[in-house]
ROLOFI-447875 format. One line per field, with one value per residue (C-alpha): x, y, z. Coordinates in steps of 0.5 Angstrom, whole numbers, plus 2048, in hexadecimal, padded with zeros to 3 digits. Last residue first. Layout:
// ROLOFI-447875
x <- c(X/...)
y <- c(Y/...)
z <- c(Z/...)
This chain:
// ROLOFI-447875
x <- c(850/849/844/840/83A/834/830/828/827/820/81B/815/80D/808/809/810/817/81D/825/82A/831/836/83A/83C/83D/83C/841/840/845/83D/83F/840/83A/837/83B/83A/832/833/835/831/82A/827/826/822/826/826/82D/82F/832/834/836/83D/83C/841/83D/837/83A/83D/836/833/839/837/830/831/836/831/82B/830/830/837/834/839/836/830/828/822/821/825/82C/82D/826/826/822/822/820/81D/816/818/818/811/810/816/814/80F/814/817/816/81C/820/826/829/826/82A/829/82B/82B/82D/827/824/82A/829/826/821/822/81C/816/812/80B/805/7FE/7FF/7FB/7F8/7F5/7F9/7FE/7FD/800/7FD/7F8/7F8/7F3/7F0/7EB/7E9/7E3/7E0/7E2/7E0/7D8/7D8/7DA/7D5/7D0/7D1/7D2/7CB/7C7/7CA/7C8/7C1/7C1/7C3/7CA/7CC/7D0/7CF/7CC/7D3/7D7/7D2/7D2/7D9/7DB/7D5/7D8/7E0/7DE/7E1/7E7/7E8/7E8/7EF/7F3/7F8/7F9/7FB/801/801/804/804/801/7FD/7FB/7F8/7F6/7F1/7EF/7ED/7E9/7E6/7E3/7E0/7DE/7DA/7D7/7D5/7D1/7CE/7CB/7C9/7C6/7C9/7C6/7C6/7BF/7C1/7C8/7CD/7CF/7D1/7D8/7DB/7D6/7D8/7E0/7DE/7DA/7E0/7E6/7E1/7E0/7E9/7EA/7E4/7E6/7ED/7EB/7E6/7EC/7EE/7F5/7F8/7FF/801/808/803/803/807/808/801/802/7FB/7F7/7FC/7FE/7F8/7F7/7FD/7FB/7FC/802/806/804/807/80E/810/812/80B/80A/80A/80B/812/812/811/813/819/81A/822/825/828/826/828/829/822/823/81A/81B/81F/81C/816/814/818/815/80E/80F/817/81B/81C/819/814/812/811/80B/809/807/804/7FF/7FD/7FB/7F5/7F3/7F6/7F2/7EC/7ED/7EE/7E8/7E4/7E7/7E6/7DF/7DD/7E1/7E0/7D9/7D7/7DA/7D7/7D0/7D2/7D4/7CC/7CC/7D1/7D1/7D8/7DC/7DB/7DD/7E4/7E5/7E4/7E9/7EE/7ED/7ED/7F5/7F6/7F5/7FD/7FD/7F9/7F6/7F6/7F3/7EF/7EC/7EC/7E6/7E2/7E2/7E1/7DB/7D9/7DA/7D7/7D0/7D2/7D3/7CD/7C8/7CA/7C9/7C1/7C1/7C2/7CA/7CA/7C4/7C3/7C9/7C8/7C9/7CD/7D2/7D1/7D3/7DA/7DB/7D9/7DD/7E4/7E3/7E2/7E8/7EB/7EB/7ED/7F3/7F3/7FB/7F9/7F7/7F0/7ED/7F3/7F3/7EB/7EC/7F2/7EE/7E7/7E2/7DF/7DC/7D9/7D5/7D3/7D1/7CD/7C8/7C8/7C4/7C0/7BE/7BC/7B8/7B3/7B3/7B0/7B4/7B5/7BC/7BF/7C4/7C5/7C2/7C3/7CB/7CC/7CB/7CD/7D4/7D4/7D2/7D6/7DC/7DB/7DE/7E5/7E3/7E0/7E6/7E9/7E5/7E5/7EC/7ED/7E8/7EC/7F2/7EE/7EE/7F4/7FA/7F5/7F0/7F5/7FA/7F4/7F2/7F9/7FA/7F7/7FA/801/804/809/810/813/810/817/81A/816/81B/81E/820/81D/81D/81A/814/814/80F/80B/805/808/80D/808/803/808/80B/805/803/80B/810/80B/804/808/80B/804/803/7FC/7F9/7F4/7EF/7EA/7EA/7E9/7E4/7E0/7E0/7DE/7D7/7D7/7D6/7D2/7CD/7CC/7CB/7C6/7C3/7C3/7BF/7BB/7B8/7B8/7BC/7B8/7BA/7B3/7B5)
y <- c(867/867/86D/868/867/864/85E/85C/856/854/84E/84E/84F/854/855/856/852/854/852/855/857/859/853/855/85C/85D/861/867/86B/86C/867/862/863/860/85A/858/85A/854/850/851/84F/849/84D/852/859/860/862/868/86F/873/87A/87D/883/87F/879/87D/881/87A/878/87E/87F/877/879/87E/87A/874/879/87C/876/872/86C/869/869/867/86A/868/861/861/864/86B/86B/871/872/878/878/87D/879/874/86E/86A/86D/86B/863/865/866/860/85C/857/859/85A/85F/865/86A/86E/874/876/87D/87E/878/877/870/86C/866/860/85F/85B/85D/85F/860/860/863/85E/857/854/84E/84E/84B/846/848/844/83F/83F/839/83A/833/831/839/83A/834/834/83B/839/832/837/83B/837/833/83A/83B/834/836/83C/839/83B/841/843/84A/848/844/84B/84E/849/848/850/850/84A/84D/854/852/84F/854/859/854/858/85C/854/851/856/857/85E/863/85F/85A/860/864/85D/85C/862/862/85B/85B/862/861/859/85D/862/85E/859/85F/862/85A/858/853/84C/84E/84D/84E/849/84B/849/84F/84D/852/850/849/84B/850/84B/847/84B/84D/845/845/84A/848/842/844/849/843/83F/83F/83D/841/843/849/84C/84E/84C/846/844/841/83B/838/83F/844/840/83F/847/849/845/84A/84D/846/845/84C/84A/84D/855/857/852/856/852/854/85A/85E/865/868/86C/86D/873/871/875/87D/87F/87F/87E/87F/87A/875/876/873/871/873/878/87A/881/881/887/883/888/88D/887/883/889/88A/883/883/888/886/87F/87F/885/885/87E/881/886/883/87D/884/885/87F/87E/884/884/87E/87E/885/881/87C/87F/884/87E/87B/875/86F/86C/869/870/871/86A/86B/871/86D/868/86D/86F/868/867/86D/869/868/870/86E/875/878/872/872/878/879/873/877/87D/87A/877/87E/881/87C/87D/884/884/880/885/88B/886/884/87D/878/875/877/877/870/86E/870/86A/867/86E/86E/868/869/86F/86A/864/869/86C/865/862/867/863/85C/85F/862/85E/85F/858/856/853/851/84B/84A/84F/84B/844/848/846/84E/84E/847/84B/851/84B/848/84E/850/849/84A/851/84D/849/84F/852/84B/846/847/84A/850/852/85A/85D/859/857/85D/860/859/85A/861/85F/858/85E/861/859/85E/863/85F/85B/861/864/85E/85D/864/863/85C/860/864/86D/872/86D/869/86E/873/86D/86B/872/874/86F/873/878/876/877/873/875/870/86B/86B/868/868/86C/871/875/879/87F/883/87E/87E/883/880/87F/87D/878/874/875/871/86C/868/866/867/862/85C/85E/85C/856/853/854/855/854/850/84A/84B/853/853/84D/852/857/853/851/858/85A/854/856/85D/85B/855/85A/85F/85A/858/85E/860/863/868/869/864/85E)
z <- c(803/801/805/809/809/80F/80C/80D/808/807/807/803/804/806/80D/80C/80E/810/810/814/811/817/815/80E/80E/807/802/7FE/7F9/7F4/7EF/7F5/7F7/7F0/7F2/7F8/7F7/7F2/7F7/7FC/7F8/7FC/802/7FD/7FE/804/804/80A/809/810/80F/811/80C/806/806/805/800/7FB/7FC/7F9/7F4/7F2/7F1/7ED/7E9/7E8/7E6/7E1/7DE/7DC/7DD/7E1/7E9/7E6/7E4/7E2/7E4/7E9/7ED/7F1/7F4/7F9/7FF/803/80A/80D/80C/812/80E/80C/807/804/804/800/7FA/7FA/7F5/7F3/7ED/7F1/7F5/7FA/7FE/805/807/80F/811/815/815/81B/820/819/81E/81A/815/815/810/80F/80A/80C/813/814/813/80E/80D/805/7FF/7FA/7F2/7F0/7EA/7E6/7E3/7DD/7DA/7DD/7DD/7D5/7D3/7D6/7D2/7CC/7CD/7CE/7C8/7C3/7C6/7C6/7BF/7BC/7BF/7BB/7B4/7B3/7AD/7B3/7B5/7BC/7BD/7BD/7C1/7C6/7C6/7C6/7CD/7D0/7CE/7D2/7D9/7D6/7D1/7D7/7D9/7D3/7D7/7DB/7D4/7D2/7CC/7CC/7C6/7C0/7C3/7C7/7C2/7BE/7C3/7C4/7BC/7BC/7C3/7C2/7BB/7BE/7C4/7C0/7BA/7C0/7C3/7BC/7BA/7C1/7C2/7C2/7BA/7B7/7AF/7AF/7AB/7A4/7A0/79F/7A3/7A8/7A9/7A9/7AE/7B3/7B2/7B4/7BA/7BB/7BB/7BF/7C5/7C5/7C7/7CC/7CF/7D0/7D7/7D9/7DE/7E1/7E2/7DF/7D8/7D0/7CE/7D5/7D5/7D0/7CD/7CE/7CC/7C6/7C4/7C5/7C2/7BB/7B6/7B9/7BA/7B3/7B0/7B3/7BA/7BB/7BB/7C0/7C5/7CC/7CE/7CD/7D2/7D2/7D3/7CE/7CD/7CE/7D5/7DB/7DE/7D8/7D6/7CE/7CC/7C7/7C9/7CF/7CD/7D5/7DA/7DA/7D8/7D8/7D6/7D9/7DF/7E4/7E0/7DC/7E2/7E5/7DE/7DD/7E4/7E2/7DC/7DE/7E1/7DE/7D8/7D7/7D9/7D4/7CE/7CF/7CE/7C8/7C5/7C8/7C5/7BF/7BD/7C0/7BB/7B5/7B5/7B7/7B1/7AB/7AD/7B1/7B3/7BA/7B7/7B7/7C0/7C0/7BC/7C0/7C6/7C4/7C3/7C9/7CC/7CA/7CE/7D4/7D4/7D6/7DE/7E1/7DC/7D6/7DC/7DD/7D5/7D4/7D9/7D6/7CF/7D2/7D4/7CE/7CA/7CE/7CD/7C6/7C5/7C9/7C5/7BE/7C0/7BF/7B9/7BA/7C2/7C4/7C1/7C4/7CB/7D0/7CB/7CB/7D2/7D3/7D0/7D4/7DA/7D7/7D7/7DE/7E1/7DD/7E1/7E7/7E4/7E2/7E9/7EA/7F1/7F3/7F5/7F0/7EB/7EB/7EA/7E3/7E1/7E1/7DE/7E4/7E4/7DC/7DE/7E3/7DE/7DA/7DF/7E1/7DA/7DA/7E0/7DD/7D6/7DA/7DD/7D7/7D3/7CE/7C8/7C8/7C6/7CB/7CA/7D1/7D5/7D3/7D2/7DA/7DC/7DB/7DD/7E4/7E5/7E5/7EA/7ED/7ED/7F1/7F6/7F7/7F8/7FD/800/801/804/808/80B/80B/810/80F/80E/80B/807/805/803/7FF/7FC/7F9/7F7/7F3/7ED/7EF/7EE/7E6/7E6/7E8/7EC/7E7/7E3/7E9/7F1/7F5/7EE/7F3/7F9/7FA/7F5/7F4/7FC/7FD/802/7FE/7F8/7FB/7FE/7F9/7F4/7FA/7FA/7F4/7F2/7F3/7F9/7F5/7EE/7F1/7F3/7FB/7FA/802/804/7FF/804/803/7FC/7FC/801/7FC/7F6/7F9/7FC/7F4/7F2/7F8/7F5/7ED/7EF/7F4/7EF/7EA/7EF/7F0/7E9/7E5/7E0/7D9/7D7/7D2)
């Protein structure tokens, strides 16, 4: 197969990505509840310095690492929102251009190159209709964005295998490097991408060759990997660990002991079932694919991940017992890449996150997993082309995806309705709830602080020291003469009662208003009153 696209190869590649940005823009904006906490509050509290500000507006997310919003958020508050939305809808269809990179050059099949070309062109299609993938085109979720960064380190290694395994040791450490490179960026940009980091090391093993060409992309691309992390994610850290004393706060508190939040980890664990019985860990993806809720908050069902487990566990039984097939489908090098990379970045993430949607790049990859699992099946070749056939015909019938609302496209791309505020300059204003509001605070006057007294991180009687700063705060503002007003969900007042009580507030009823926002939800504004 010559190295060369053609033509109509990048027509192919270049219409696929410009299909996938018009579907970006005619579905409209994401108003998941992600984009609504923390998406889009994060670079708007980075770029107007309001980290130290403000407080814990957005929960725990309010002190994640925010650069890797910053370009949406740029090109939506500076351009069209519809720009915006296709940028992003083309960044995310990116990765139909990996997919049919190793599918072209790795798929071994009697037929001519002009066919094998129509034939990568479907898998790398099919890789793009998964049920969450589909869910997720448009939001700012980006799981299906730095899943473009990790396809494209993992096609390198494809496209270079037999440089890297036999070639020349200084060109494999830098074909090693650069993948590493682009494989950190993510982990960088987004820490639950580390799974895909173990993955990669294990595919940087699986091209085999002599101990020194190991040992040279290990240390290449391990190395490299390293830094681009560092760079993305460096930074950040040391800007939060300055600030809490904790580098990934809140997370893992109870090692690192901040005194401004709990010591407890923090993390989400309502998915790993390394805390669930054996059974329940060994068949996660059956469980994943018959009932949606074991793994994610994002409805789905699809089946390609589960096939693509439980024909990998197959192909590996075969092989250990010496019976595989001699004329794989896959080629044999990139087949082994895939499987070692599916196997260990599988395991990473069953270990740490189990949350389906970090791991909807098995999606995109699942075709290519199937065809190499089933061409190492001791089957007639005419057997596993109608295995493969009837898998594929399964996976598109049975897929349903369950799509997030939207909102119109129109400008500004978030907006809210607020009373008018007679004094921003001597205003507060204080959140309660669990509802994601962060973006509603960009939409304040930027004099304005805002401060979450009660949530998912914090609560008025948690004893932390970020709750007394924030009840001195209070307490200082009341004092000077300033105006204090409650933004809450309309439906969640009588919490927001509650937790202003513990801070010697009282709502003034009949002058609370409601509100309502471009996006979605319906919000009370409520002066405050020191309680009598």
């Amino acid at each position: 197969m010559p190295t060369r696209l053609t033509a109509r190869e990048y027509a192919f590649l270049g219409l696929g990505i410009l299909f996938w940005a018009a579907f970006v823009i005619l579905l409209g904006k994401d108003t998941s509840w992600d984009f609504r906490n923390y998406h889009w509050y994060a670079p708007y509290a980075l770029l107007n310095n309001r980290i130290g500000m403000d407080v814990a507006v957005a929960h725990q997310a309010s002190y994640y690492n925010p650069y890797l919003d910053i370009p949406f958020y740029w090109l939506a508050t500076h351009t069209r929102a519809w720009i915006a939305l296709g940028v992003l809808g083309a960044a995310q269809g990116a990765n139909l251009v990996p997919l049919y990179l190793m599918a072209r050059t790795s798929l071994r099949v009697n037929v001519s190159q002009s066919d094998i070309k129509l034939m990568a062109g479907a898998l790398s299609l099919l890789g793009m209709v998964g049920a969450l993938t589909l869910t997720e085109f448009g939001t700012t979720y980006y799981d299906n964005v730095m899943s473009v960064f990790i396809l494209s380190g993992l096609a390198i290694l494809v496209l270079k295998r037999d440089v890297l395994r036999e070639g020349p040791l200084g060109k494999a450490a830098l074909i090693s490097a650069l993948a590493g490179l682009i494989t950190g960026i993510a982990m960088g940009l987004k820490l639950p991408e580390m799974p895909f980091c173990v993955g990669f090391a294990a595919a940087l093993m699986a091209l085999g060759g002599s101990w020194k060409h190991q040992l040279v992309r290990l240390l290449a691309g391990g190395m490299a990997g390293v830094v681009g992390a560092a760079i993305f994610s460096g930074p950040w850290m040391l800007y939060i660990y300055h600030l809490t004393g904790n580098p990934l706060f809140p997370y893992f508190n109870d090692y690192w002991k901040s005194p401004l939040a709990l010591e407890v980890p923090y993390r989400d664990l309502r998915f790993v079932p390394a805390f669930r019985p054996w059974w329940q860990q060994l068949f996660f993806p059956i469980l994943f694919t018959i009932d949606w809720h074991v793994a994610d908050d994002l409805g789905f069902q699809d089946i390609r991940v589960m096939l693509a487990y439980l024909l990998v566990i197959a192909a590996g039984a075969v092989w250990l017992l010496r019976r595989q097939s001699r004329d794989g489908l896959l080629e044999d090098r990139t087949a082994l890449i895939l499987i070692a990379f599916f196997a260990a970045s599988y395991f990473a993430w069953l270990k740490f996150f189990a949350i389906y949607r970090y791991i909807i790049l098995y999606e995109m990859l699942a075709p290519l997993l199937i065809i190499a699992a089933v061409g190492l099946l001791p089957l007639s070749r005419r057997s596993r082309y109608l295995a493969l056939a009837g898998l594929c015909a399964a996976c598109l019938l049975t897929a349903r995806s369950d799509f997030l609302e939207r909102a119109p496209v129109e400008e500004p791309y978030v907006a809210a309705a607020l009373p008018p505020i007679p004094h921003p300059d001597k205003t507060m204003v204080l959140m309660t709830g669990d509802a994601p509001m962060g973006f509603i605070a960009t939409t304040l006057p930027p004099q304005i602080p805002v401060l979450r007294i009660d949530g998912w991180m914090v609560q008025p009687r948690d004893g932390t020291r970020m709750t007394k700063d924030m009840m001195r705060r209070v307490a200082g503002h009341l004092g000077s003469g300033g105006d204090i007003y409650l933004i809450a969900e309309a439906s969640d007042m009588a919490r927001a009662r509650g937790a202003l009580a513990d801070y010697a507030l009282a709502i003034r009823w009949p002058e609370c208003q409601q509100f309502d926002t471009n996006l979605i939800g319906t919000y009370q504004w409520c002066p405050l009153a020191k309680k009598s």
